[in-house]
N, C-alpha and C positions, 0 to 999 in steps of 0.2 A: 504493500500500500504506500500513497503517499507522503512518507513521513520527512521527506529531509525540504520537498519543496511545495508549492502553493500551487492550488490547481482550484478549475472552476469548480464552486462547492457542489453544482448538480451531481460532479464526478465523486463526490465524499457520497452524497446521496446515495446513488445508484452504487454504489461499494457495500455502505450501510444496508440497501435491499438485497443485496447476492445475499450479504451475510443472515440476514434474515431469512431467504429463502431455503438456503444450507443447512438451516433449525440449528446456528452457532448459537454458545452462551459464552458470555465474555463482554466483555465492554471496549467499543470505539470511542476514540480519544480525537475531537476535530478542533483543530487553533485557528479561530477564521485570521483574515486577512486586518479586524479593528481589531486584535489583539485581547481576543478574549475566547477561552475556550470552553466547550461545551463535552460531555459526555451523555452518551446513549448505554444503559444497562439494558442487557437483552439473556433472555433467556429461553434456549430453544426455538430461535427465531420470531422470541417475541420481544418486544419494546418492553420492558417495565418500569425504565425511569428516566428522563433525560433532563439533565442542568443546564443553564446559560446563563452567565451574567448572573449568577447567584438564584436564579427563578429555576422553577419547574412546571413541567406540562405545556400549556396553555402557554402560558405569559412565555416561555423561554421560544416556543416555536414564533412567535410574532416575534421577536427577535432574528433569530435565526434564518427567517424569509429575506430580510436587508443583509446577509453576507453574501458578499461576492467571491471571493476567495479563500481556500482554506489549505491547512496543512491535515492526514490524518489517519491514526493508525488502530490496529484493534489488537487486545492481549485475549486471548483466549483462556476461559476458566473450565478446569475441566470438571470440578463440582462448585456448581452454582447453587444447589444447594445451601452451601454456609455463605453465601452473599446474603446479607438481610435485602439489596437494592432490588433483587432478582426476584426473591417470595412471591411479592405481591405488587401487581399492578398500579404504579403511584399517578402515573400522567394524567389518568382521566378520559384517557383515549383510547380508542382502539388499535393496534398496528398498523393497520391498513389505514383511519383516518389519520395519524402521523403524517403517512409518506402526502398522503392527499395535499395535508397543510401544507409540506415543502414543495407541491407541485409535481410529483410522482404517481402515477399509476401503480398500486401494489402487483398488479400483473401485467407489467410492464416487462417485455420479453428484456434481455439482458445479451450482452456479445456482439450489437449491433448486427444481428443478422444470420451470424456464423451458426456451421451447426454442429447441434448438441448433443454431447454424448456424455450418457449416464452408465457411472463406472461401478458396480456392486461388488462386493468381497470384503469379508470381513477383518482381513490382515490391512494396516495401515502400510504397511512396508512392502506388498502385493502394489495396493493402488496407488504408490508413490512410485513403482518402475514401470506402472500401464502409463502413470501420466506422462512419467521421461519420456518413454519410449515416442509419445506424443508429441513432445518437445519438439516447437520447430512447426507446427501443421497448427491454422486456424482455426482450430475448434473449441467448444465453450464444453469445457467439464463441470461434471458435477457430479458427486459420488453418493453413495448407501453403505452401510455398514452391516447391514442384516435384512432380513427379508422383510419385517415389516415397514423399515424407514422407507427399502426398495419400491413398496406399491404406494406411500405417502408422493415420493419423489417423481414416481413418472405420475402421479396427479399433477402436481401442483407444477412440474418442469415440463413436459410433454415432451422427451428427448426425440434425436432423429435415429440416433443406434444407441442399444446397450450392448455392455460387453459384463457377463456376469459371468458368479463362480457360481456351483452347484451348491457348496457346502459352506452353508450360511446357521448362524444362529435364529433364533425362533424363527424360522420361516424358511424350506429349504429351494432354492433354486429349481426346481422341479414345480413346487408348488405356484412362486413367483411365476412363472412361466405360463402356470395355466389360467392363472388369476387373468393375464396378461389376454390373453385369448380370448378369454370370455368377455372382455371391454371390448368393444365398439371402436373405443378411438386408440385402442392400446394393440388392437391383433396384430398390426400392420405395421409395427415398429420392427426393425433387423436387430436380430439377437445373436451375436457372439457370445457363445461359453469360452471360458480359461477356467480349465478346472484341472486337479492331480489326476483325476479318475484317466485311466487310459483305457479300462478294458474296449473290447469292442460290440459288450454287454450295452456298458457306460455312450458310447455310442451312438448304440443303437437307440437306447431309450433318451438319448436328448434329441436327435432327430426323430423319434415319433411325438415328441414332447410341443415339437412347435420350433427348434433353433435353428439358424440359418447357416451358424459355421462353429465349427467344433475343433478348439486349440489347445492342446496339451502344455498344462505347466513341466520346467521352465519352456517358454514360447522366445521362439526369434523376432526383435522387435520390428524386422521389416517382415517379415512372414504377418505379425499385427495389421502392419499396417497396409499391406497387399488385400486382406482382409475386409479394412475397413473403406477404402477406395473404391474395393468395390461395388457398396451401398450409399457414397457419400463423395463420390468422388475426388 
């Protein structure tokens, strides 16, 4: 994020929505341009407290609408939990009417265009070498960590490919899959697996599952991406 220089605060905005959309908890830290800083506490992608100029809620967002320029960064809290700021809802607002007051669309598409690929697997160090391997190519990610955030995320994301693992907590890739099917607006999304599973059991049953390409961990990151080119070009 932009923390060393100053950029149009829309671009703090639209930062501040990814991070919401992501279901992050943690708190963004923005130093506008008149020299005064604001914080937004968010909690599973929701807003629960925002300061400006010593106010909250209300009064700080009418503040907020006159900066022009901002600096700004987020510390991610991995238990939100013991934040008392995070508990409970202090603003008065809803999430969505926030972004409204700054002038944001809460479903306001994000990547100016690009397209999106939702990354599932439960290893963080899994979906930090799918994203590498991505390094370099246009495309707006966005991950899940288990099967139920997975059918949260192509709700509220509506990706253009996933690339998911079989072997997910509460909810296992198989089942993600069929869930998938049964939506209307979700059959019709390109599903890559990266799973261990090699048999040709394993296989067989994710291609009658509904998956369109089937890649064995460890996978070659241009073998990925030969893969993904050709649903996305």
């Amino acid at each position: 994020m932009s923390k060393d220089k100053f950029v149009a605060f829309r671009e703090a905005v639209l930062a501040l929505l990814r991070l919401c959309k992501e279901h992050k908890s943690g708190a963004m830290y923005v130093y506008a341009d008149k020299g005064h800083g604001a914080v937004f506490s968010i909690n599973k992608g929701e807003i629960m407290d925002l300061y400006y100029r010593n106010v909250r809620g209300v009064e700080a967002l009418q503040d907020l609408r006159n900066v022009e320029s901002a600096r700004f960064f987020f510390k991610g809290d991995r238990d939100p939990g013991n934040n008392p700021s995070t508990q409970s809802n202090n603003t008065g607002l809803s999430t969505e009417e926030i972004f409204k007051q700054l002038g944001v669309d809460f479903n306001e598409e994000l990547g100016g265009g690009l397209a999106k690929i939702l990354v599932i697997d439960d290893s963080g160090l899994a979906r930090k070498s799918i994203i590498h391997a991505l390094n370099g190519r246009e495309y707006r990610i966005v991950e899940a960590k288990d099967g139920v955030e997975a059918l949260t995320m192509l709700r509220l994301e509506n990706p253009d490919l996933v690339l998911l693992d079989l072997i997910l907590p509460k909810m296992d890739g198989y089942e993600v899959l069929a869930r998938m099917k049964k939506d209307e607006r979700q059959k019709d999304i390109p599903v890559i697996v990266l799973t261990s599973r090699d048999t040709l059991f394993d296989k067989l049953k994710g291609k009658m599952s509904g998956t369109d390409e089937y890649l064995t961990k460890p996978f070659q990151p241009a073998e990925l991406l030969q893969k993904i080119d050709k649903y996305l070009g």
